[in-house]
C-alpha positions as CSV (number, residue, x, y, z in Angstrom):
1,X,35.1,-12.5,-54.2
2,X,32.1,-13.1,-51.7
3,X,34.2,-15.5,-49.8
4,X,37.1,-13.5,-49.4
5,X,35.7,-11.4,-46.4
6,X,35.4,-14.8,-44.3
7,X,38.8,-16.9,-45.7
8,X,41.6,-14.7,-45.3
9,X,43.2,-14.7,-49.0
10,X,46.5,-16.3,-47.6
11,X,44.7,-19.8,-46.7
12,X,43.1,-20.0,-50.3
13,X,43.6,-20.8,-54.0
14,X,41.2,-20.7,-56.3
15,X,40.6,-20.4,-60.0
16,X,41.1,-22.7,-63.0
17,X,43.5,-24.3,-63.9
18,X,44.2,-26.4,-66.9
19,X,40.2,-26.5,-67.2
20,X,39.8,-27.7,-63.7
21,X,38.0,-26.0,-60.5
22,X,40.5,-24.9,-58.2
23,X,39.0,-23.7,-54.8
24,X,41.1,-25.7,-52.0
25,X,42.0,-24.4,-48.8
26,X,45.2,-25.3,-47.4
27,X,45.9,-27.6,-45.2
28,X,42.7,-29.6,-45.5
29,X,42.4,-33.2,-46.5
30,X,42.9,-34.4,-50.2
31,X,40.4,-37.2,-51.9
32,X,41.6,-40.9,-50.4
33,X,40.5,-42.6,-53.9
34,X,42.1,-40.5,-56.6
35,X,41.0,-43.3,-58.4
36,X,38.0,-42.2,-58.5
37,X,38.1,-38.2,-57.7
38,X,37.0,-36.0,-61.3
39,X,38.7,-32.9,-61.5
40,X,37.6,-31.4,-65.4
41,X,34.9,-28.9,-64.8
42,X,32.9,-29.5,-67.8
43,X,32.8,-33.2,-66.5
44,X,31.8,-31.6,-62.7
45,X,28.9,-29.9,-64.5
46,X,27.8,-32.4,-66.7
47,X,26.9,-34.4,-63.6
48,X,25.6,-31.1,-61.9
49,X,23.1,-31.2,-65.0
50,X,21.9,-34.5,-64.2
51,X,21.2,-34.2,-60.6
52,X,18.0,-32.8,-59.6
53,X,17.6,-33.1,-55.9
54,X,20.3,-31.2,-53.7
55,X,20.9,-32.3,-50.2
56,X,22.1,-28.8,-47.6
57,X,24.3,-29.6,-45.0
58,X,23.4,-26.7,-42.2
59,X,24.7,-26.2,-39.0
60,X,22.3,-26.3,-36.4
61,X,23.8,-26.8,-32.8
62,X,25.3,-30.1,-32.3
63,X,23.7,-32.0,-35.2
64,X,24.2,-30.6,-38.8
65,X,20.4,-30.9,-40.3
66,X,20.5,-32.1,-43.8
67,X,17.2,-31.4,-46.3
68,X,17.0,-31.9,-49.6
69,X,16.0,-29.3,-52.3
70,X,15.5,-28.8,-55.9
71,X,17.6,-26.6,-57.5
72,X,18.9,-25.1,-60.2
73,X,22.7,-23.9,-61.3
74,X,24.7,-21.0,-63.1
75,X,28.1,-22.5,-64.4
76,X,30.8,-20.4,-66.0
77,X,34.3,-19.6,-66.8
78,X,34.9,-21.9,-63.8
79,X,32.4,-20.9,-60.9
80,X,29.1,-22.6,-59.9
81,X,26.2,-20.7,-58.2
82,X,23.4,-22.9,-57.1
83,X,20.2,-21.5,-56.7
84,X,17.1,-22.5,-54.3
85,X,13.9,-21.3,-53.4
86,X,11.2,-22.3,-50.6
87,X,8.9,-20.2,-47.9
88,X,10.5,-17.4,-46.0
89,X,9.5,-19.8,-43.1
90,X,10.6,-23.2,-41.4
91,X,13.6,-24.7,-40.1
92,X,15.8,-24.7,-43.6
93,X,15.1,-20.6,-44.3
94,X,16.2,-19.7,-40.2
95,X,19.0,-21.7,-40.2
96,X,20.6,-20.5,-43.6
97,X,19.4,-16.7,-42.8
98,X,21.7,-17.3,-39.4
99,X,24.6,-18.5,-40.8
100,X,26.2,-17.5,-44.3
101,X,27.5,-20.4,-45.3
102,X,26.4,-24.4,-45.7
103,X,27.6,-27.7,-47.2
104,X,26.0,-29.8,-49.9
105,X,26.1,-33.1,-52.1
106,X,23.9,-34.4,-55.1
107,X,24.1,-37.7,-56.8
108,X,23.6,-40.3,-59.7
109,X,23.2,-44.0,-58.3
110,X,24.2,-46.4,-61.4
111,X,23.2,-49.8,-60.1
112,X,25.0,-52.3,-57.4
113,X,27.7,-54.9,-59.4
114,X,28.5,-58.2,-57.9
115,X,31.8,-58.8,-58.4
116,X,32.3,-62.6,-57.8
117,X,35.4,-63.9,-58.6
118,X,36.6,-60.8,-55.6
119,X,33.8,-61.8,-53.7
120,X,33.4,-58.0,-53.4
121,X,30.1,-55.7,-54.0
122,X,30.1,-52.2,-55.4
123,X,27.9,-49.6,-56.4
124,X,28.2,-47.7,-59.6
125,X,27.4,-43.6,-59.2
126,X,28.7,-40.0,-59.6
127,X,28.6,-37.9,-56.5
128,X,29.5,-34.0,-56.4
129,X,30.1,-32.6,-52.9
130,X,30.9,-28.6,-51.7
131,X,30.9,-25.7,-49.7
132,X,28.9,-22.8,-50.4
133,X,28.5,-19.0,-49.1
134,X,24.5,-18.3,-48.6
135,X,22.7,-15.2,-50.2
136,X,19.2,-14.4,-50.0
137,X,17.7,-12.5,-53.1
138,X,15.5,-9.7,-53.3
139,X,13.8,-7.4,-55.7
140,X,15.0,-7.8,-59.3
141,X,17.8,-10.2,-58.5
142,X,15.4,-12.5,-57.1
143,X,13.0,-11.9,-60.2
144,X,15.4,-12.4,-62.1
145,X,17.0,-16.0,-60.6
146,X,13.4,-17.1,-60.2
147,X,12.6,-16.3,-63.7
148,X,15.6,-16.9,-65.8
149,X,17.5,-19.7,-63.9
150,X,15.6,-21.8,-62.0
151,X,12.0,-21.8,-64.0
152,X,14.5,-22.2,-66.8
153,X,16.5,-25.5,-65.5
154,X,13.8,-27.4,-67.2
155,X,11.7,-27.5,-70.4
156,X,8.5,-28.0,-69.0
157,X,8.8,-25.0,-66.5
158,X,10.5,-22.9,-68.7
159,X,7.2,-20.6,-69.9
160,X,4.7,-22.0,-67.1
161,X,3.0,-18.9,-65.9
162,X,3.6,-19.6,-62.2
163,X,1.5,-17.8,-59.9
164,X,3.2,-14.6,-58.9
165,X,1.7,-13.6,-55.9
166,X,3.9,-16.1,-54.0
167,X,6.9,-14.1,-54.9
168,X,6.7,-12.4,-52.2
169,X,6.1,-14.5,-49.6
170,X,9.1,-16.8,-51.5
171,X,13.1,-17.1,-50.3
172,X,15.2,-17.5,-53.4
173,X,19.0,-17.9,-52.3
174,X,22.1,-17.9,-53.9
175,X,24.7,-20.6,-52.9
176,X,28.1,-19.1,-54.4
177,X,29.9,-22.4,-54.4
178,X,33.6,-22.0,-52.5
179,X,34.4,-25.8,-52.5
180,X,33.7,-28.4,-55.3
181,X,34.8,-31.5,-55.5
182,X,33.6,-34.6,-57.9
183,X,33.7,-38.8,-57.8
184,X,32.8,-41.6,-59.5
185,X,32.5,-45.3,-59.6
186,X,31.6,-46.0,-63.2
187,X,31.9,-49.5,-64.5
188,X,35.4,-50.2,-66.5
189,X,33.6,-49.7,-69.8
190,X,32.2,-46.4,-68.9
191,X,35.2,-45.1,-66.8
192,X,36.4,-41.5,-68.2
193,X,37.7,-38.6,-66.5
């Protein structure tokens, strides 16, 4: 895998298991609320599907700059590719063509609950976080992404004749997801995992 040549195999895992992503290095940190962590892929992707704004996590010097993105996704037999396109120019196309990798997180606010008789506030959501490996695309592969996966993600774009002499001047990358993980706060009538 893509990964492999900057994790040396030893401090990995990853695959499915029983239907679930595996990609956890060792050693780090697991979820505090288990409560609340969602581990069935299907159920990591149904809230994938929903989300339509992406938010990168890039290194840049002391602070990490964070910018979020429309995207669209490529989910099977348990991997995730994440796909984004913008200007080969600007802040967000320097900093991922320096540096191969970057972070991300998308989510589905519910609503805010009062909960009175705790005298305690919460709010209701779904949240997917991760770690991904950056490739830029070019020729057919980029074509093809633009074209087949992230005009596709939705029905009005799907056969909107998009002008394509911005192609070219148009980064499409590849974020081949290396670390997923899922949580929710769903109200006690809606709670499944």
């Amino acid at each position: 895998m893509f990964f492999e040549q900057y994790y040396p195999i030893e401090t990995i895992v990853y695959g499915i298991k029983n239907n679930r992503y595996d990609f956890i290095e060792k050693g780090r940190e697991k979820m505090r609320r288990k409560d609340r962590e969602i581990t069935d892929f299907q159920e990591i992707i149904k809230i994938i599907d929903q989300c339509e704004i992406l938010r990168l996590g890039i290194a840049d010097g002391n602070f990490p700059y964070i910018v979020p993105v429309n995207f669209a996704y490529r989910a099977e037999e348990g991997s995730v590719e994440l796909y984004i396109h913008g200007a080969k120019a600007g802040r967000k196309y320097e900093l991922l063509k320096g540096s191969p990798f970057c972070s991300f997180e998308m989510d589905i606010p519910l609503k805010i609950e009062l909960i009175p008789e705790r005298g305690d506030v919460t709010m209701r959501y779904m949240s997917v976080m991760g770690e991904a490996a950056v490739t830029f695309l070019e020729g057919e592969e980029k074509l093809f992404a633009l074209e087949n996966i992230i005009m596709a993600r939705h029905e009005e774009t799907r056969n909107f004749e998009y002008n394509r002499a911005a192609v070219e001047r148009t980064a499409v990358a590849r974020l081949t997801v290396t670390r997923l993980t899922a949580k929710a706060n769903l109200p006690a009538d809606k709670a499944s995992k």
